[in-house]
C-alpha positions as CSV (number, residue, x, y, z in Angstrom):
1,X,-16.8,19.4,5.6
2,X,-18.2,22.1,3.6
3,X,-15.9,24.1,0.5
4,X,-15.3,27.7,1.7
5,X,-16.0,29.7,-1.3
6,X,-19.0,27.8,-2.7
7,X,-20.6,25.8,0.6
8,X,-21.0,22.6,-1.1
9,X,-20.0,19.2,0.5
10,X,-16.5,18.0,0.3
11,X,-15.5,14.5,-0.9
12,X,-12.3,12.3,-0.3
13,X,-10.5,12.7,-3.8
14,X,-7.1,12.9,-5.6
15,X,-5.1,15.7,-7.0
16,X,-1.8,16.4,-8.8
17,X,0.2,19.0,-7.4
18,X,3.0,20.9,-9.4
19,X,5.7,22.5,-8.1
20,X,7.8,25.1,-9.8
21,X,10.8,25.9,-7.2
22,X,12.8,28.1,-9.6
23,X,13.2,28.7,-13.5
24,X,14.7,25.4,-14.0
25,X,13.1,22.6,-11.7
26,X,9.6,22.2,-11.6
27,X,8.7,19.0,-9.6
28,X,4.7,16.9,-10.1
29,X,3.1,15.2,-7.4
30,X,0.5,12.8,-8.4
31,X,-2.4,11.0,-6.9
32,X,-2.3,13.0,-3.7
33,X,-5.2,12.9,-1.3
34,X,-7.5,15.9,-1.2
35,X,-10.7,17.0,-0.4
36,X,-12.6,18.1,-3.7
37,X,-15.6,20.3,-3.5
38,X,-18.8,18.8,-5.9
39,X,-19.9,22.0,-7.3
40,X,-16.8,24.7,-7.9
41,X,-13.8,22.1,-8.1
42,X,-11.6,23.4,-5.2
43,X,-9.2,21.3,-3.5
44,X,-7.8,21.4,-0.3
45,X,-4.7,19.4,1.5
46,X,-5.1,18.1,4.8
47,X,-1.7,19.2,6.7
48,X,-0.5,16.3,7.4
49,X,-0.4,15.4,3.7
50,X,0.8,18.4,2.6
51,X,3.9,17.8,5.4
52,X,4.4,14.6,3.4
53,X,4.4,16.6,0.3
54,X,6.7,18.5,1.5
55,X,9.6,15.7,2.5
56,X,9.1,14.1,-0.6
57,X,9.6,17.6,-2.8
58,X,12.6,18.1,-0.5
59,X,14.2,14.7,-0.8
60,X,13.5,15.4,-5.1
61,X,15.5,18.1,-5.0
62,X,18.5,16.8,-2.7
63,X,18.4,14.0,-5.1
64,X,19.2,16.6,-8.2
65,X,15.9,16.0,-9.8
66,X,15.5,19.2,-12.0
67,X,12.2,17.9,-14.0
68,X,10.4,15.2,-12.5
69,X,6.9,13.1,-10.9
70,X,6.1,11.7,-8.0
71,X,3.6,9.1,-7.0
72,X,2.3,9.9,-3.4
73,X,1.6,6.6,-2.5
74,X,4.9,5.4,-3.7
75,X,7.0,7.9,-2.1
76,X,5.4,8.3,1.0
């Protein structure tokens, strides 16, 4: 897979996500699978990951977490 803006190859990676939902919970997801472009940096989420995202950023907040991290692979 090629990066949109730049062209360059794509390789399997991590990334750490942050999440600010309001003033006063901001929520980090670590070690989440990406793609990372070699030459500019960008990143980009495969939906199905990002869904997983999702549940666990959901399941934070229903759990009261106001500041917080999450490890990917442990959550998911």
């Amino acid at each position: 897979m090629k990066c949109p803006y730049c062209k360059t190859d794509l390789k399997n990676g991590r990334t750490v996500l942050t999440f600010q939902m309001d003033a006063n919970r901001i929520v980090v997801v670590r070690d989440v699978p990406a793609l990372i472009c070699e030459q500019c940096g960008e990143e980009s989420i495969d939906i199905e990951v990002s869904k997983i995202v999702e549940r666990q950023i959901e399941k934070a907040l229903s759990d009261g977490i106001r500041m917080g991290f999450i490890d990917f692979n442990t959550a998911a």
